[in-house]
N, C-alpha and C positions, 0 to 999 in steps of 0.2 A: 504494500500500500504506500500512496503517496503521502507521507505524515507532518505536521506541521506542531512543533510543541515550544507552547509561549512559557519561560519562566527557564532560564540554565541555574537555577539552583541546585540545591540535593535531591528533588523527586526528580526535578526538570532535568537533568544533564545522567543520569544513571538511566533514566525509563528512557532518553536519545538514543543513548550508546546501546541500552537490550535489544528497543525496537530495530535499531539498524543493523544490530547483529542477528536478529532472526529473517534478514531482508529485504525489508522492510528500506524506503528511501526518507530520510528526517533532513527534516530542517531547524536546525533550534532557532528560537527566538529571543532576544533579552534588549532589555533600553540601554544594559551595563558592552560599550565597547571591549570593554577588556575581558570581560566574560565571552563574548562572540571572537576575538581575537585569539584565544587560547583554545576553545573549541575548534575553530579552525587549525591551529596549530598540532592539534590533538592532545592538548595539556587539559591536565582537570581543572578546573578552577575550583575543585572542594576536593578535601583527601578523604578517598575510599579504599581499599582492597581491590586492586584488579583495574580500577576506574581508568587511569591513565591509559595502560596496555591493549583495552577495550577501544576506550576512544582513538587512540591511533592505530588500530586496527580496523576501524572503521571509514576511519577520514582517510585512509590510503586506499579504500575499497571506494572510495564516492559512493558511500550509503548514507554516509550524516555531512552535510554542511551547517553553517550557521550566519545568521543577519539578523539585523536591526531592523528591519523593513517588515511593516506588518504586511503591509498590501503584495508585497513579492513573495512572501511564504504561504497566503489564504492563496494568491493564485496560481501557486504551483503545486498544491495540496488538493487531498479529498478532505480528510478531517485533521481537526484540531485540539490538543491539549492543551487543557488549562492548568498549570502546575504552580504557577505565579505563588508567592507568599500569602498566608494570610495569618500573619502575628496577632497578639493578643492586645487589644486596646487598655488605655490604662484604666479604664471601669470592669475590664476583664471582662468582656465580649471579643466577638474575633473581628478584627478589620478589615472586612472586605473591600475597602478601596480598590488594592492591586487587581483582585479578581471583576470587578466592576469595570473597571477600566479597560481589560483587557477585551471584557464582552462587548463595550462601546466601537473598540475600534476594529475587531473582528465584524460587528454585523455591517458595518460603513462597509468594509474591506469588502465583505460578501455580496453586500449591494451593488458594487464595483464588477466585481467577478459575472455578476449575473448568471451563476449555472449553482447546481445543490451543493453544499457544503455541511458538514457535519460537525458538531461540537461539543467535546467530551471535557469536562467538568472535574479534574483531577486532584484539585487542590480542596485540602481537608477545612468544611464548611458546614455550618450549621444546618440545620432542617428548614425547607422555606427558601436554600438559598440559589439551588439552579432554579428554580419554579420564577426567580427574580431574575435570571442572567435571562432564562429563555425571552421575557419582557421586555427588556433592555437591548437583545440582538435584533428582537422584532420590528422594535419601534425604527430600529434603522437601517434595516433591510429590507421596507419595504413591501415592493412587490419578488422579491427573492424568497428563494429555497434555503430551507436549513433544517439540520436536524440536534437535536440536542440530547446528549445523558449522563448522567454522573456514576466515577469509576472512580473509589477509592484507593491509595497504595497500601499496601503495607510492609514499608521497606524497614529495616533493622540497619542501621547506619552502622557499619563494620562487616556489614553479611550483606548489604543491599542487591550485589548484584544475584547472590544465590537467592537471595529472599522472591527475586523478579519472579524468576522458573519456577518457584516450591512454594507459593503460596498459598496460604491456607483454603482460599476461596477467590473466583473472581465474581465480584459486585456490578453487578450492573443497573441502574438505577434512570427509569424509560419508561415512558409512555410510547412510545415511538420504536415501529420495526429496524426501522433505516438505522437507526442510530444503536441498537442492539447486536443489528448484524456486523455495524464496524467494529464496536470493539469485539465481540468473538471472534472476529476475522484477527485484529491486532495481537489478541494474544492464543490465538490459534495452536502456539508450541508450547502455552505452558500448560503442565497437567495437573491444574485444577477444578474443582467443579463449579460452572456457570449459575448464577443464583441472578434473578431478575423480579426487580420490584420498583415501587415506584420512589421517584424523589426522594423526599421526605425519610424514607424509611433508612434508604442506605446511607442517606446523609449520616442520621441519628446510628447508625452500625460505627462505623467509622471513630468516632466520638466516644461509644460505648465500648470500643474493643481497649482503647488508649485510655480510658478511664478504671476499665479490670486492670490492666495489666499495672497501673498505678497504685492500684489497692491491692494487688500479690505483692509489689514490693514493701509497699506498706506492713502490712500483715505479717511478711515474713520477717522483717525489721523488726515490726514488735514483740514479735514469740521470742526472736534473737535476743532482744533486749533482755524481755520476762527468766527467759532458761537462766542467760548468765549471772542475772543476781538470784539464782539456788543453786549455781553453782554446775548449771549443767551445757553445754555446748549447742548453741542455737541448732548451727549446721548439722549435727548428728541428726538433730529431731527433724528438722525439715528434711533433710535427704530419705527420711521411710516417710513421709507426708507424701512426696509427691509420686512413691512408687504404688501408691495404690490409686488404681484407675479406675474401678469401680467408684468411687465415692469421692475421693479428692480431686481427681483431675480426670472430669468427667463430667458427663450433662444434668447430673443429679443438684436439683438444688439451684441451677440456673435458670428457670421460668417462673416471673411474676405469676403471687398468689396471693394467697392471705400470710400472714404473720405467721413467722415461727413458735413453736412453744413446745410443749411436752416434759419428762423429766430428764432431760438430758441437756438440751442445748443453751436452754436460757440462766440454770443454776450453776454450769460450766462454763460461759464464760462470765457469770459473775465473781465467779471463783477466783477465776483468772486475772481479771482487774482487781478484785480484793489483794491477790500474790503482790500482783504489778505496785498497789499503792502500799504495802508493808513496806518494802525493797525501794522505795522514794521513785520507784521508774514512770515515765509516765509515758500511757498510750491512748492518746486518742481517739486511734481506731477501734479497737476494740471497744472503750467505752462510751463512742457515740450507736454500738451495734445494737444496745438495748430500747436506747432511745429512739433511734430510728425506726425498729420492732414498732414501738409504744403510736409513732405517729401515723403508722399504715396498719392499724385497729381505729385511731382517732378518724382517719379518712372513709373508714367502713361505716363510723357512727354518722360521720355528714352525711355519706351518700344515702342514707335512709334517712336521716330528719328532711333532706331536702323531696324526699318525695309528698310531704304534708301528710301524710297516711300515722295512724295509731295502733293499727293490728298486726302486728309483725309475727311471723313464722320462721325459724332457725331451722333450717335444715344441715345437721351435723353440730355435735357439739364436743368429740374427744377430739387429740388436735390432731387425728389424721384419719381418715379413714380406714375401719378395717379394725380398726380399735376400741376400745374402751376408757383408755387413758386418757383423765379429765386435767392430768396434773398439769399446771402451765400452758392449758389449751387456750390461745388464742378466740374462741370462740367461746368458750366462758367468760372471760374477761370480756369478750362483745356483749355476751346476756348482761350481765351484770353492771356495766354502763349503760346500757337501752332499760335496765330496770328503772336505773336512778334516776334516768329521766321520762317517766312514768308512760312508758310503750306499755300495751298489753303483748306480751309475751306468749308464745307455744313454742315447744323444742321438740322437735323429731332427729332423731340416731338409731337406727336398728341395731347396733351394738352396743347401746350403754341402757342397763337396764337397773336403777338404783336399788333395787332388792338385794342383785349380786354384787353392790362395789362393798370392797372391803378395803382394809390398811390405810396406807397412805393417800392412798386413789378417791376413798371415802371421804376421809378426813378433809381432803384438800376440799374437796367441795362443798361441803356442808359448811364451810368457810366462806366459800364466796356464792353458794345458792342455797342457802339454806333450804327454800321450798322447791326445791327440785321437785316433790311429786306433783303441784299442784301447775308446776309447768310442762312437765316432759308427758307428751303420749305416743302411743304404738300406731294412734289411727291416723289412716294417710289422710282419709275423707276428713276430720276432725282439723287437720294440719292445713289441708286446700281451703275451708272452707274458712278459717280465722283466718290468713293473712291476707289483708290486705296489700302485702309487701313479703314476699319469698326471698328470705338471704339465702345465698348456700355458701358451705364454706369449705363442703368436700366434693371433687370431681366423682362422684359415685355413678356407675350406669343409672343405678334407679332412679338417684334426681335428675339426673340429664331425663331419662322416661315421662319423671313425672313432673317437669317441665313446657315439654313438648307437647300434654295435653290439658295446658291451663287457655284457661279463654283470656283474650286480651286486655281484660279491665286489670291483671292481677300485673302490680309491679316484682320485676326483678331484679336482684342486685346481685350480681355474678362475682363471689370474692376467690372463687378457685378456677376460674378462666373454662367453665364446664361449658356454656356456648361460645359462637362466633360474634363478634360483635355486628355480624349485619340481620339479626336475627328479628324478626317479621313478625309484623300487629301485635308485639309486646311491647310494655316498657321498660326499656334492659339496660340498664347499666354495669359497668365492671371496674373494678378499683384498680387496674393497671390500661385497661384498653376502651 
């Protein structure tokens, strides 16, 4: 393909050099002279592994040149990348000037061109924000063709150029055929798998991948910290964390729902910030995890006041399905806030039956519901027929079932992600979607 990529930074000048090494014919782009003069030269103007050796293997093949000229590389191109900067403003939002700008003078340039042009969206940008470049090209192209999508990197600066070939996923982010089939075509050699959705979504991917992987280092900092004041070696502990892949480093535990709880996860890591603050260490992260817990329960209690309704129906109350265990269930702690503020209450769980709770399981409850029997029943029909407002808080077949055949007057508030959010003549809401 004939390729045109605005911005010889560190995405801009590594995604030149792969695309040209897979064949591909590039032209970089930059306002900085001395950055197009060294690409020419086949000098990196950023130091990477490989980068150099790459680029003058390239620029000796006439596969990558480079100019200053926008209207000379839109018209000797089909499509175009956008790689340009987009640094963090000082109120800490991201500044899309560079990328703005670059969309102003590509849709003139297109206009110019007068034949389709395509325009791919590369630089790391909030949600909302091609949905604005496409606006911006159109207002100045006219009666011209263009196509528009957004395509994430995910380069590792030291590994970037193996990072090109072995990435985890490629993102493609389109409304639009034309502009789907360019970039599967561009990255045609790497063996990844193609994932396509719209704007918005892959924007907010992007974003979300650089923010986990912020909060692993995080996290692992702080166990680091926690281990060595008792004395025991971060890195020992994390090196058997990450070799279990069933449960650590795995898809468990990564899709919005309701609130964590039960007896294990919320008194462990209290535990653990208790250790932290004996030992004067201090972690943040961990002790914002409870808090955060605390205000995605406070979001389940809005999205029910706001529906104006008094009858509420709790479907699920241990904290997971499949159990009985009421200890630290996030869903008791819901009843028990919707009490106090004076909901009529029913509670449906086909596994929690207060006859058989015994030990700690009892105890706990009879703490924060005391009248559990005059709330909880077995009967579905008893259950449909008091809410005016159906929470669920476990993905169970049966409530997905017994969803599917409420009549429309009946509000739902989805806190375990059990429908789709384009779900038809209900009133649905969900506390993540």
């Amino acid at each position: 393909m004939n390729v045109s990529i605005f911005g010889l930074g560190y995405v801009g000048v590594v995604t030149s050099a792969c695309l040209a090494r897979d064949g591909n014919t590039v032209i970089g782009v930059d306002v900085n002279k001395e950055k197009v003069g060294m690409v020419l030269k086949g000098k990196s103007p950023i130091v990477e592994l490989g980068l150099s050796e790459l680029l003058a293997e390239v620029i000796a093949a006439k596969r990558l040149s480079a100019t200053t000229s926008v209207a000379d590389a839109v018209a000797a191109t089909d499509v175009s990348l956008v790689c340009v900067g987009s640094p963090s403003a000082p109120d800490g939002s991201t500044y899309l000037g560079h990328v703005f700008d670059v969309c102003q003078q590509l849709g003139l340039a297109i206009a110019r061109k007068r034949e389709p042009h395509t325009v791919i969206i590369r630089s790391t940008v909030p949600p909302g924000t091609t949905e604005k470049c496409r606006e911006i090209i159109r207002e100045r192209v006219g009666k011209g063709t263009f196509h528009i999508g957004f395509n994430p990197e995910f380069l590792r600066e030291g590994s970037a150029i193996n990072d090109f070939h072995s990435a985890p996923f490629t993102i493609i982010g389109t409304d639009d055929p034309i502009a789907e089939h360019a970039v599967r075509d561009l990255y045609s050699l790497v063996q990844s798998q193609v994932l396509v959705m719209e704007f918005k979504v892959a924007e907010m991917i992007k974003f979300t991948c650089n923010a986990w992987h912020a909060a692993k280092i995080s996290f692992s900092n702080e166990i680091g910290r926690v281990a060595k004041s008792v004395g025991v070696d971060g890195r020992k502990v994390m090196e058997v964390i990450i070799q279990d892949l069933k449960l650590n480093v795995s898809t468990a535990y990564m899709r919005p729902g309701f609130a964590f709880g039960g007896s294990c996860l919320p008194k462990d890591v209290r535990s653990l910030i208790h250790i932290a603050q004996v030992n004067n260490v201090q972690v943040p992260l961990l002790t914002s995890m409870l808090d955060s817990n605390d205000q995605h329960i406070n979001r389940s209690v809005q999205l029910i006041m706001e529906t104006g309704k008094r009858n509420i129906s709790l479907l699920g109350l241990a904290f997971k399905s499949g159990t009985d265990d009421l200890r630290e269930s996030p869903a008791v702690e819901l009843a028990e806030r919707l009490l106090g503020k004076g909901f009529n209450l029913k509670i449906y769980d086909p596994a929690v039956h207060e006859a058989k709770l015994m030990g700690a399981n009892k105890l706990y409850i009879e703490s924060k519901l005391p009248h559990l029997t005059r709330l909880l029943t077995n009967n579905i029909e008893e259950i449909v027929a008091h809410g005016e407002v159906l929470v669920v808080t476990h993905a169970a077949g049966e409530f997905r079932s017994l969803i599917d055949g409420l009549d429309s007057s009946k509000f739902i508030i989805d806190l375990a992600g059990i429908l789709k959010p384009d779900v038809k003549d209900k009133n649905y809401a969900g506390v993540s979607w």
